[in-house]
VEXDREN-2710 file (C-alpha; in Angstrom, 1 decimal):
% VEXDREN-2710
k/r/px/py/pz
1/UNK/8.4/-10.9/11.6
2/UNK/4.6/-9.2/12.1
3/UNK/4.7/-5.4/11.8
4/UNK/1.2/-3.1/11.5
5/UNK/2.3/0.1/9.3
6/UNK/2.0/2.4/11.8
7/UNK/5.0/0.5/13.9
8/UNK/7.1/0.1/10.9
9/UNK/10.6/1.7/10.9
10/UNK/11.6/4.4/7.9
11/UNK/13.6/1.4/6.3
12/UNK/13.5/-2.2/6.9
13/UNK/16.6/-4.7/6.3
14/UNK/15.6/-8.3/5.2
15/UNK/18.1/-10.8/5.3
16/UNK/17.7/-13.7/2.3
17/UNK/15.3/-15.8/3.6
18/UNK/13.7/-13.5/5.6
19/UNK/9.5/-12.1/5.8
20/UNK/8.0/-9.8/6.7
21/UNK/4.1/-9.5/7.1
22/UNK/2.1/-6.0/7.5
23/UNK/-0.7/-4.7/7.3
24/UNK/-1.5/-1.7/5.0
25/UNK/-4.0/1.0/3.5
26/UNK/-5.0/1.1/-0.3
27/UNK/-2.8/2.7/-2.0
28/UNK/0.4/2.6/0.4
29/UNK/3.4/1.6/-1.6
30/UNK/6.8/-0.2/-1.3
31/UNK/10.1/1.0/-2.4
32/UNK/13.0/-1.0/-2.9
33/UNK/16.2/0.9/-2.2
34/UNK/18.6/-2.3/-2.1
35/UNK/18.0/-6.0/-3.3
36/UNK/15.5/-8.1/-4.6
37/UNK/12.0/-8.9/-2.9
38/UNK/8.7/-10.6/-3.7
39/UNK/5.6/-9.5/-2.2
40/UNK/2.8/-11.4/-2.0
41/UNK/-0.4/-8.8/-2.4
42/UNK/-3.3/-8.9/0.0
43/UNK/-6.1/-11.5/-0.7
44/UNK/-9.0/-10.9/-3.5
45/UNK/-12.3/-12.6/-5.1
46/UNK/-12.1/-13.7/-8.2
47/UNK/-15.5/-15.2/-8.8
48/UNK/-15.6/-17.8/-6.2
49/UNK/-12.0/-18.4/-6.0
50/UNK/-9.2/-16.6/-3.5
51/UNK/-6.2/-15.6/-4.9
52/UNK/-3.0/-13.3/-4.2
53/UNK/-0.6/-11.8/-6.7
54/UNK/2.8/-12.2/-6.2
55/UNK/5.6/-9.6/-7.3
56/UNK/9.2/-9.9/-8.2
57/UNK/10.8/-6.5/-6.9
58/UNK/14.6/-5.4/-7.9
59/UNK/16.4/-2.8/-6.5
60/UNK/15.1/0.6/-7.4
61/UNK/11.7/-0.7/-8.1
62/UNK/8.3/1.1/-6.5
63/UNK/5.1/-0.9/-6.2
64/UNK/2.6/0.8/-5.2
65/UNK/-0.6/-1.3/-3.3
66/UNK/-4.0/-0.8/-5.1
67/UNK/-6.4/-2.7/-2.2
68/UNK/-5.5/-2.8/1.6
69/UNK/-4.9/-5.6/3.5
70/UNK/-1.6/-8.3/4.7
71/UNK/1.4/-8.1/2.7
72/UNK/4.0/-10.6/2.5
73/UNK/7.8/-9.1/1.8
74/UNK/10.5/-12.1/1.1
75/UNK/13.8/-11.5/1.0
76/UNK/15.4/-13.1/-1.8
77/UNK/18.9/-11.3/-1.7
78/UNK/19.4/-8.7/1.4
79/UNK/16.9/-6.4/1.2
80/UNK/16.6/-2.8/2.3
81/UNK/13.0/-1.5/2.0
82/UNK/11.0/1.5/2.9
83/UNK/7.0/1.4/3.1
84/UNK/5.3/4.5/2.7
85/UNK/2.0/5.2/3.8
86/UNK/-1.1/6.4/1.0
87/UNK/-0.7/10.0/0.6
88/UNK/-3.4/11.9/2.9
89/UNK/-7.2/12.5/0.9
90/UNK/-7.4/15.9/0.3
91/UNK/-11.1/16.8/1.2
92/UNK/-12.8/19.2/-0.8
93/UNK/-14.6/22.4/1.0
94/UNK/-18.2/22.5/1.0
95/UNK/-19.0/24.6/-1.1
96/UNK/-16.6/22.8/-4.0
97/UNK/-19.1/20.0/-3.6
98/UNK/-21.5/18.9/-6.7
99/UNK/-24.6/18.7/-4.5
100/UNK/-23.7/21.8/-2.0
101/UNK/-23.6/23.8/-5.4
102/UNK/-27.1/22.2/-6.3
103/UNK/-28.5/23.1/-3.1
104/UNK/-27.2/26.8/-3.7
105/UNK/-28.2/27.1/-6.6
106/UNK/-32.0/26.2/-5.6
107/UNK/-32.4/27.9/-2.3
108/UNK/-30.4/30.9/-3.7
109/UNK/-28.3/30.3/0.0
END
C-alpha cells in the first residue's frame, strides 16, 4: 500500500504482515496508538555507503522523523497508526531579523 502524506487518513490500520510506504517532510512524526510496527527510515549517506535505520515501535510509542523522504511502516502485530505532519515554521517578521536590524541600525530606517 503507497500513500503520499497529504492523502493519508487521520489513523491507519495495518494488519500483521502488512506495509505501508509514504512519503514525508522532516520532522513529521509517527504515533503508535495500538500494536507493534517497524519503520524503516528514509535513505542516507554515510560516507560512500547507503543505508536506512530501522525502528521497532510498541504501542504508545512516538517517533518523530529527523530527514524527509520514503518510509516503510510493517505491521508486525495489528497496527493502528496516526502520522502527523511537521508542525508549521513559524517565520519571524522583518524587523525580528539579524540583518534587517543591521540594516536599521546603519541607515537609521
Amino acid at each position: 500500500m503507497i500513500i503520499t502524506l497529504s492523502q493519508a487518513p487521520d489513523s491507519i490500520v495495518l494488519e500483521p504482515g502488512q506495509s505501508l510506504r509514504t512519503s514525508v517532510d522532516a520532522g513529521a512524526w509517527l504515533q503508535l496508538a495500538e500494536g507493534r510496527a517497524r519503520v524503516v527510515s528514509p535513505p542516507g549517506w554515510f560516507g560512500e555507503t547507503v543505508f536506512m535505520a530501522q525502528t521497532l515501535l510498541e504501542e504508545g510509542e512516538v517517533h518523530r522523523l529527523p530527514h524527509g523522504g520514503w518510509i516503510e511502516v510493517s505491521a508486525l502485530t495489528p497496527v493502528h497508526l496516526r502520522v502527523h505532519a511537521p508542525p508549521v515554521a513559524q517565520v519571524s517578521p522583518v524587523g525580528a531579523r539579524p540583518v534587517m536590524r543591521f540594516v536599521r541600525l546603519l541607515t537609521g530606517w
